[in-house]
N, C-alpha and C positions, 0 to 999 in steps of 0.2 A: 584688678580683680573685678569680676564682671558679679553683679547684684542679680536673683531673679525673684519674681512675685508671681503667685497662683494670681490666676481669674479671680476665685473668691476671696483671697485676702486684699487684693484690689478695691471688689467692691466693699470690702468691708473698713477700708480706708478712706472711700470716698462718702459711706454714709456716714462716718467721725464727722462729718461737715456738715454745714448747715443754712443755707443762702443767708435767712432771718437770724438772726439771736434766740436761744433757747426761748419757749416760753411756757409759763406753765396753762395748761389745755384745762378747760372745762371740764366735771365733773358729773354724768346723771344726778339728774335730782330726786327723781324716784326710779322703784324699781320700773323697768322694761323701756326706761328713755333712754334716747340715742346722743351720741355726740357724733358729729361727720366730721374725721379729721382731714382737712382739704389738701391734697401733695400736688403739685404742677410735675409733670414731669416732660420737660424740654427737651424733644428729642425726633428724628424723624428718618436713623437707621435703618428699622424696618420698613419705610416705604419708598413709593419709588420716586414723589416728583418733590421740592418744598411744596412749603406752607403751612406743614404744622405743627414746626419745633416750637413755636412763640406762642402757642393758644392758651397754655395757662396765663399767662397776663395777659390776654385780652379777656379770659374770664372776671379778674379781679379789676380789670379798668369799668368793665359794666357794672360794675359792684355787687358781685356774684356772692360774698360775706355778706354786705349788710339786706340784701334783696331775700336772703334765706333767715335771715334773723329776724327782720323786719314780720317774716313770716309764720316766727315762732320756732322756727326751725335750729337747733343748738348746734354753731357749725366753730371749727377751732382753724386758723389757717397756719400751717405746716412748712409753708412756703416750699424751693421748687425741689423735688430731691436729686443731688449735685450730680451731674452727669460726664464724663469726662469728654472733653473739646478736639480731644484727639483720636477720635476712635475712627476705625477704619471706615473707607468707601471706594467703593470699586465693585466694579462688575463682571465678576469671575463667579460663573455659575457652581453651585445651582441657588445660592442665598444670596442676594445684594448684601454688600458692607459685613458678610460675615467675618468673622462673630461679635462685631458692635452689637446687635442685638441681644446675645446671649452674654454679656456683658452687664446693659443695662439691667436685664433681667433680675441677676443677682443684684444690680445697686438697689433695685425697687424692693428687692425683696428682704435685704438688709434696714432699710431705712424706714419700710412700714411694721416692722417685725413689733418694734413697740406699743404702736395704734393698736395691734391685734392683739395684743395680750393684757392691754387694757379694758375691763370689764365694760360693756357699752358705748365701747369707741367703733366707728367704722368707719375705715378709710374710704375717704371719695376721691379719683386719681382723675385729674384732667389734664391735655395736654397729650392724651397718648394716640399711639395705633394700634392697627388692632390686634399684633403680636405682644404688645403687654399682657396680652391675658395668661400665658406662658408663666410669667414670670410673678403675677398674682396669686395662681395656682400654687405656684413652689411657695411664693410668702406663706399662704392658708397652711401647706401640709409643715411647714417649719414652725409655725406657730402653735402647733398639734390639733389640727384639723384631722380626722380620720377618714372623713366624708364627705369629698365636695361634690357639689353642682352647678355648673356652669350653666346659667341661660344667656345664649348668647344673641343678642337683639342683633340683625344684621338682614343687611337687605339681597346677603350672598354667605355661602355654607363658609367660605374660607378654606374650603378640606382640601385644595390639590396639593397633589405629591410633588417634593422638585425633583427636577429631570436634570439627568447630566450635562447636559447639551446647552441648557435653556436658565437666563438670570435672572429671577425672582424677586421679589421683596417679602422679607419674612411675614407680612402681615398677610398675604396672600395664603399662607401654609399654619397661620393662626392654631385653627381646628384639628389640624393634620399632626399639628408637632404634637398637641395634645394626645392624641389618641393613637399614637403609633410609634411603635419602636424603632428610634434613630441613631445616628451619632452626636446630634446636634443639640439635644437635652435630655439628660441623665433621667429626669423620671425619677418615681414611678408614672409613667403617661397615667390619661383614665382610661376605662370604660366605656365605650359606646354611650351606657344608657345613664353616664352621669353628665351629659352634657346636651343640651336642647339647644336646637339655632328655633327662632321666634319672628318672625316677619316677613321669611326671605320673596323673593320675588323672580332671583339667578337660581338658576336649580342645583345640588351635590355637582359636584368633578370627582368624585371619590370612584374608584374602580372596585374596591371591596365593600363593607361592612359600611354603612352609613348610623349616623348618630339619629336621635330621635327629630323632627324637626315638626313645626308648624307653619304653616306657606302663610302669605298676605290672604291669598282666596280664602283659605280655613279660618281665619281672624273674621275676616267681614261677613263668613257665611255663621258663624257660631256666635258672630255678638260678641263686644271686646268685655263686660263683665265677666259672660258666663266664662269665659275664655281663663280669665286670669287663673278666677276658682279653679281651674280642672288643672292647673299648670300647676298650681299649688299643692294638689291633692296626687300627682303623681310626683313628685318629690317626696324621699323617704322622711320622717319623723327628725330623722338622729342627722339629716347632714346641713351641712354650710353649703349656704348662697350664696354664688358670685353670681352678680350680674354685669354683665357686659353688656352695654350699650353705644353701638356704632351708630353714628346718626344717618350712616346712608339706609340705616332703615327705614325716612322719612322720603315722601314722595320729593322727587327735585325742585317743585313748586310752592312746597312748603320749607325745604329747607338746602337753596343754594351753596349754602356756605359748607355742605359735606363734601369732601376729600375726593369720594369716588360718588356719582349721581346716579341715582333709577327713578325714571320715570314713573314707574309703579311703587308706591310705599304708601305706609301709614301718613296721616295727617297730623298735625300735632294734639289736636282733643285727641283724636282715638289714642295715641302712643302715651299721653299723662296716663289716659283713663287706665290701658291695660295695666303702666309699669306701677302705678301707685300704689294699688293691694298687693302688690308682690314686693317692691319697695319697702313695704311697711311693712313686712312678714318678718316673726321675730328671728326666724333661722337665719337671716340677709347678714353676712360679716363684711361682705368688698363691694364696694360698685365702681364701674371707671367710665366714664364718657370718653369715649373714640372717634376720632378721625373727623374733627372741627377744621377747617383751613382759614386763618386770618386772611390770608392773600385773596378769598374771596368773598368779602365781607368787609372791604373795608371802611363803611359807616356803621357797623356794627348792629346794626337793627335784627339779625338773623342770631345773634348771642345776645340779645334781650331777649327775643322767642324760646332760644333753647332754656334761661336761665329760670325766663315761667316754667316752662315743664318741668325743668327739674323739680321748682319752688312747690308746686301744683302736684305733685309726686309723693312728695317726701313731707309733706307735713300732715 
């Protein structure tokens, strides 16, 4: 007698698990304080070379819990969310390892499901690429989010379409999966004008409709204060902030240890200064740092750098 299991009852099996021992999470102490609930998520399906399935434990080896604590900052750690060890790889276009990422997607979005409906909790997800945002998105709108907004810090749009021909890494089609009607995620996609790319410096691939964006030129010629303010003020009242933070939005000088490298990016002052007032914005429910590589960093001094910004950020 042959057994079968959906996708999502899948990942709804493997979020029943839990690396760490349950623990009970921190509390806000008054009204409009935060808890950052920390998930590692081990995985590197969506991209195309290693190096960055193991970056949430190179987070917590730098002491990424007590460096944000130490800071004032109330952070609960979640440990990693369980990912299955078998999931596909192969390179049959147009998505590498498909549907390992559309997989994970659901695990992530099964296993944060409870951070978000905790009043004052906001998941902080590290360890990912930058096709997780997919799969944050779904957590938000399952968690009954009506209104997201995506800003997405990146030093490249993410938005090309796949081609039949041609084999991909889903974090490449990030922005794409989001905003367009596929096979490949049920949706509901967004809106163009709910989703903002923020530092880029590689221009759209998109062929149609493009999302809202702000270039590295626009940053440095507008001043990264006023900048944030206007970011803020063009997001509607009533939605949830996600932010997505890929660190190849930082210049390669300031920060080697990114996945994919550009010469042109933010510095790390400019990149605290802008994310910090929007960081703090009470509308902010997800934020995820993307696409850290251990394999190149390995004395770790460039996850100290990242672990001040964040620190420097968020408190």
């Amino acid at each position: 007698m042959s057994v079968q299991i959906t996708r999502r009852a899948f990942a709804g099996m493997c979020a029943a698990f839990s690396v760490f021992p349950a623990q009970q999470t921190p509390s806000p102490q008054h009204p409009g304080d935060r808890v950052y609930d920390i998930f590692g998520v081990p995985f590197r399906a969506g991209s195309l070379y290693p190096g960055t399935e193991n970056d949430a434990a190179a987070y917590r080896q730098a002491g990424l819990v007590d460096q944000m604590g130490a800071a004032g900052i109330c952070v609960a750690d979640c440990g990693d969310i369980p990912i299955p060890s078998f999931l596909p790889h192969h390179n049959i276009p147009p998505i590498r390892n498909w549907p390992a990422p559309r997989i994970v997607w659901d695990c992530v979005s099964e296993q944060i499901h409870p951070s978000l409906k905790q009043p004052g909790h906001v998941p902080l997800l590290i360890g990912c690429d930058c096709s997780i945002v997919v799969g944050t998105v779904q957590a938000l709108r399952n968690a009954g989010s009506k209104s997201v907004h995506v800003l997405y810090f990146d030093g490249d749009f993410d938005d090309a379409a796949p081609e039949p021909q041609v084999c991909n890494s889903a974090a490449s089609f990030a922005t794409w999966l989001l905003t367009s009607p596929s096979p490949f995620w049920s949706g509901p996609q967004l809106d163009h004008s709910q989703l903002t790319i923020v530092g880029w410096s590689v221009g759209s691939k998109a062929r149609g409709q493009q999302s809202a964006s702000i270039s590295l030129a626009e940053i440095r010629g507008a001043g990264v204060n006023r900048l944030a303010g206007r970011i803020l003020e063009s997001i509607p009242s009533s939605a949830d902030i996600l932010i997505h933070l890929d660190i190849d939005v930082l210049a390669k000088q300031e920060m080697p240890a990114a996945y994919f490298q550009h010469r042109d990016g933010l510095t790390l002052a400019e990149c605290a200064e802008l994310l910090g007032p929007i960081a703090r914005d009470s509308r902010v429910r997800l934020i995820e740092i993307s696409e850290y590589a251990t394999l190149r960093d390995l004395s770790g001094i460039y996850m100290q750098a990242l672990i001040a910004l964040l620190t420097r950020a968020l408190r």
